[in-house]
C-alpha positions as CSV (number, residue, x, y, z in Angstrom):
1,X,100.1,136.6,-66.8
2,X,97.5,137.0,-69.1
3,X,94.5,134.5,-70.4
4,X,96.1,132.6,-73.4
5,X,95.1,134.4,-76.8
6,X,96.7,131.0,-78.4
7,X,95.2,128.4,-76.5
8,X,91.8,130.4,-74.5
9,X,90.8,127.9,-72.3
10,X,90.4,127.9,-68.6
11,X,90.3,124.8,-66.2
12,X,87.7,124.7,-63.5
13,X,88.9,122.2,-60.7
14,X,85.8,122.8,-59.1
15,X,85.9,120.2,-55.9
16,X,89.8,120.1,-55.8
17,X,91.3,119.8,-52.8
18,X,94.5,121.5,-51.1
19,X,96.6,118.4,-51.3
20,X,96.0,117.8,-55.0
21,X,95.5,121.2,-56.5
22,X,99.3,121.6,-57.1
23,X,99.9,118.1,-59.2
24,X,96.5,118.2,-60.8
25,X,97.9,121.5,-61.9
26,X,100.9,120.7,-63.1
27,X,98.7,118.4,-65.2
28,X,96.4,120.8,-66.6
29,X,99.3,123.2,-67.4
30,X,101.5,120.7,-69.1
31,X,98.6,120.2,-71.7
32,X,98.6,123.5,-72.5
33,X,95.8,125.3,-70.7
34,X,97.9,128.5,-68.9
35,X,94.6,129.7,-66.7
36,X,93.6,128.0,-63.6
37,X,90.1,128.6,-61.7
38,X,89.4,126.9,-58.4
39,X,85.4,127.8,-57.8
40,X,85.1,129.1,-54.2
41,X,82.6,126.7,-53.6
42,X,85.5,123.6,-53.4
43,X,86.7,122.4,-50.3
44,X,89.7,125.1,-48.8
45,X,89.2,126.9,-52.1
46,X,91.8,130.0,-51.1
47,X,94.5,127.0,-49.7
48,X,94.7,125.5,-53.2
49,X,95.0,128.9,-54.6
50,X,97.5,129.4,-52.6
51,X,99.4,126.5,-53.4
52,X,99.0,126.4,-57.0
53,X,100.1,130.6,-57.5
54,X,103.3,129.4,-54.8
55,X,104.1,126.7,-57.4
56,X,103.0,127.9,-60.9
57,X,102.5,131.9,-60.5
58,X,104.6,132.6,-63.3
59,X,103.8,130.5,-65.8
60,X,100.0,130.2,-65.2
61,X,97.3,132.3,-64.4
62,X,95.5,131.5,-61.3
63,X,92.0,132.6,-59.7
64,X,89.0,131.7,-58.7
65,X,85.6,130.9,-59.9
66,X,82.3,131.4,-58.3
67,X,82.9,134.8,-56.8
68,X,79.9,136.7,-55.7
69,X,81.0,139.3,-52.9
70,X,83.5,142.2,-52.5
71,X,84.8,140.1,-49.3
72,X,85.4,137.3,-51.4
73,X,87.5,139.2,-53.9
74,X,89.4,140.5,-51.5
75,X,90.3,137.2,-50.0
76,X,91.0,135.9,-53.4
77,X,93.8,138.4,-53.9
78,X,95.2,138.3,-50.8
79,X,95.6,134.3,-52.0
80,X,97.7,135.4,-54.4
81,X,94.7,135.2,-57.2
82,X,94.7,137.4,-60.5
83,X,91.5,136.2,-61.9
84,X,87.9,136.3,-60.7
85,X,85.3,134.5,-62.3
86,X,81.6,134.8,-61.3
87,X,78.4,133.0,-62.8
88,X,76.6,136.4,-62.8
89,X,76.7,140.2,-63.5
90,X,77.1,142.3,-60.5
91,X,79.5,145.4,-61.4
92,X,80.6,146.0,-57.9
93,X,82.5,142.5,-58.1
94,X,84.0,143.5,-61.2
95,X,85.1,147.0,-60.4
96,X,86.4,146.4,-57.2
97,X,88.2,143.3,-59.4
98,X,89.8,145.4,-61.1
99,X,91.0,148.2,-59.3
100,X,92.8,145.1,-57.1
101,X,94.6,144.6,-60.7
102,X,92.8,141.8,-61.4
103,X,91.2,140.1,-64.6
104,X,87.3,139.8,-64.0
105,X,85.0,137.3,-65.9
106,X,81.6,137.9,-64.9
107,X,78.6,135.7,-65.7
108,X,76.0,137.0,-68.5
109,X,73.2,135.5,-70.5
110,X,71.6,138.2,-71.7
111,X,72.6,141.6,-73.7
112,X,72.2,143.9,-70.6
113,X,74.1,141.7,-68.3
114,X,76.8,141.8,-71.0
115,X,77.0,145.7,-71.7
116,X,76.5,146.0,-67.7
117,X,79.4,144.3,-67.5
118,X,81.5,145.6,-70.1
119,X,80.7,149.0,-68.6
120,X,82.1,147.8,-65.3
121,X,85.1,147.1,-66.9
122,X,85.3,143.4,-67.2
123,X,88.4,142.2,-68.8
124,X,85.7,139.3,-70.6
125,X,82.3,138.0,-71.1
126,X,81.2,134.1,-69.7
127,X,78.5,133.0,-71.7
128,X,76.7,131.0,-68.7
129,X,75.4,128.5,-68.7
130,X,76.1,128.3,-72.6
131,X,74.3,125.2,-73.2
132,X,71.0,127.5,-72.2
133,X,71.8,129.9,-74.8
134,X,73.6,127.8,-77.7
135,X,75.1,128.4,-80.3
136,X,72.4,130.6,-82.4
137,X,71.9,132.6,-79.2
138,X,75.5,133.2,-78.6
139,X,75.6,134.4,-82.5
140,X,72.8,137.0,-81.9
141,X,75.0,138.6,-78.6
142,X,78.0,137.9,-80.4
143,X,76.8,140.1,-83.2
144,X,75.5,143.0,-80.9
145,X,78.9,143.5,-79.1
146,X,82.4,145.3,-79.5
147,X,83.6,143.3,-82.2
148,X,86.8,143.0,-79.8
149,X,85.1,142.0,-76.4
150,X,86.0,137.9,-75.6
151,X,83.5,135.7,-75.1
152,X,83.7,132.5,-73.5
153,X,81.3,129.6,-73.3
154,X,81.1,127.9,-70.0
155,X,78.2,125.0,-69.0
156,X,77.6,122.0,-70.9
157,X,81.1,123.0,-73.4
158,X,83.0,120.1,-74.6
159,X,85.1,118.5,-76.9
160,X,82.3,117.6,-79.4
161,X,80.6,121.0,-79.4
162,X,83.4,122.8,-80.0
163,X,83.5,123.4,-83.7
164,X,80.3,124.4,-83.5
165,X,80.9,127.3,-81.2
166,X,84.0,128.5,-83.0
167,X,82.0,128.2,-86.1
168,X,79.4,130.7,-84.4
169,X,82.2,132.9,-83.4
170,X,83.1,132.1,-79.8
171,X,86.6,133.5,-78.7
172,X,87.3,130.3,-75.8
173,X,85.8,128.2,-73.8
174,X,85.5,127.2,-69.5
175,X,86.3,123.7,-69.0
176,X,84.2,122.1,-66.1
177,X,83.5,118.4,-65.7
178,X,85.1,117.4,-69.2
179,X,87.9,118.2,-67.8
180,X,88.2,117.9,-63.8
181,X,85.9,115.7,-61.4
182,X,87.0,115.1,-57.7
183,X,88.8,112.3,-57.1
184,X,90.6,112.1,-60.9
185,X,94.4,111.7,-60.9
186,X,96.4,113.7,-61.7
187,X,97.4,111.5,-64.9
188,X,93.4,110.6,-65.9
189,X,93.1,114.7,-65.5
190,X,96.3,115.3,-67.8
191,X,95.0,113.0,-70.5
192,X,91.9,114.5,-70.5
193,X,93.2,117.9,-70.8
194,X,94.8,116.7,-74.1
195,X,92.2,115.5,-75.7
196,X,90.5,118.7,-75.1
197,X,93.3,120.9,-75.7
198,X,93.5,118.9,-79.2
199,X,89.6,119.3,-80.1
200,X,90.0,122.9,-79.5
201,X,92.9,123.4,-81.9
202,X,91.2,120.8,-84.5
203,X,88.3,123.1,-84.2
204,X,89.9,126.2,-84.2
205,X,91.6,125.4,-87.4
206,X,88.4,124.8,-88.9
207,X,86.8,127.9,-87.4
């Protein structure tokens, strides 16, 4: 399974729990967002990897977010994970990601963190957090890199920005709190993927 080049978007469930990861999910999936990131800083973070790759592994791609440490890519594939997310640049993490087969998206706010990382190998760029950068700084890195390297924006990113950063060139987007926040159902998380999955195609369109 590979990130969506139709629909780029990737849900963050950051808090989600065990016991809800596969139903919120199932949510998330129906709306049309195929990639799945539980940040390892949620409660049993591997466990609801594990549960949501048992139940959706083939038609979604699963990982997880806020990985800093060989150990914890390790641990992440042995969950059954194929995609590691970090918030920052470290090319150990991303080479060792990839030689596991995995799809790395490290963390970069600057031009060296993003040719660091791109050198590493990183299957993608996260522009993090975006909202430090916006949309004229993204432009300037945008126009410095590959012309075929995918960025995504990720902090602060939501429905009402997103023309804006397709506009400027942005290839997808990380969907945090606009999406998921501990405690949702599964059916307030589902219509709130919509929407979003809707603004982004609305935008997109317009891009």
């Amino acid at each position: 399974m590979t990130l969506s080049k139709t629909l780029p978007l990737i849900g963050i469930l950051r808090g989600i729990t065990p016991e809800e990861a596969v139903a919120v999910g199932e949510a998330v999936l129906a709306a049309g967002i195929e990639t799945l990131e539980v940040p390892l800083n949620s409660p049993e973070p591997l466990e609801s990897i594990r549960r949501l790759v048992d139940a959706l592994g083939d038609r979604a791609l699963v990982g997880a977010g806020t990985v800093l440490s060989l150990g914890q890519v390790r641990e992440v594939h042995a969950a059954g994970g194929r995609l590691v997310v970090s918030p920052n640049c470290r090319p150990a993490v991303i080479e060792a990601s990839r030689q596991l087969g995995m799809q790395s998206w490290p963390g970069v706010l600057t031009p060296s963190e993003a040719f660091d990382a791109l050198d590493a190998g990183a299957t993608g760029l996260k522009l993090f957090p975006a909202v430090q950068v916006g949309v004229e700084g993204m432009k300037a890195l945008r126009a410095v890199l590959p012309g075929d390297t995918r960025l995504y924006a990720v902090g602060g990113i939501g429905a009402d920005e997103f023309a804006a950063w397709r506009a400027g060139g942005i290839s997808g987007a990380g969907l945090g709190s606009a999406l998921y926040r501990p405690g949702q159902s599964p059916e307030q998380v589902g219509k709130q993927a919509r929407a979003l999955v809707a603004a982004w195609r609305a935008a997109d369109s317009e891009a």
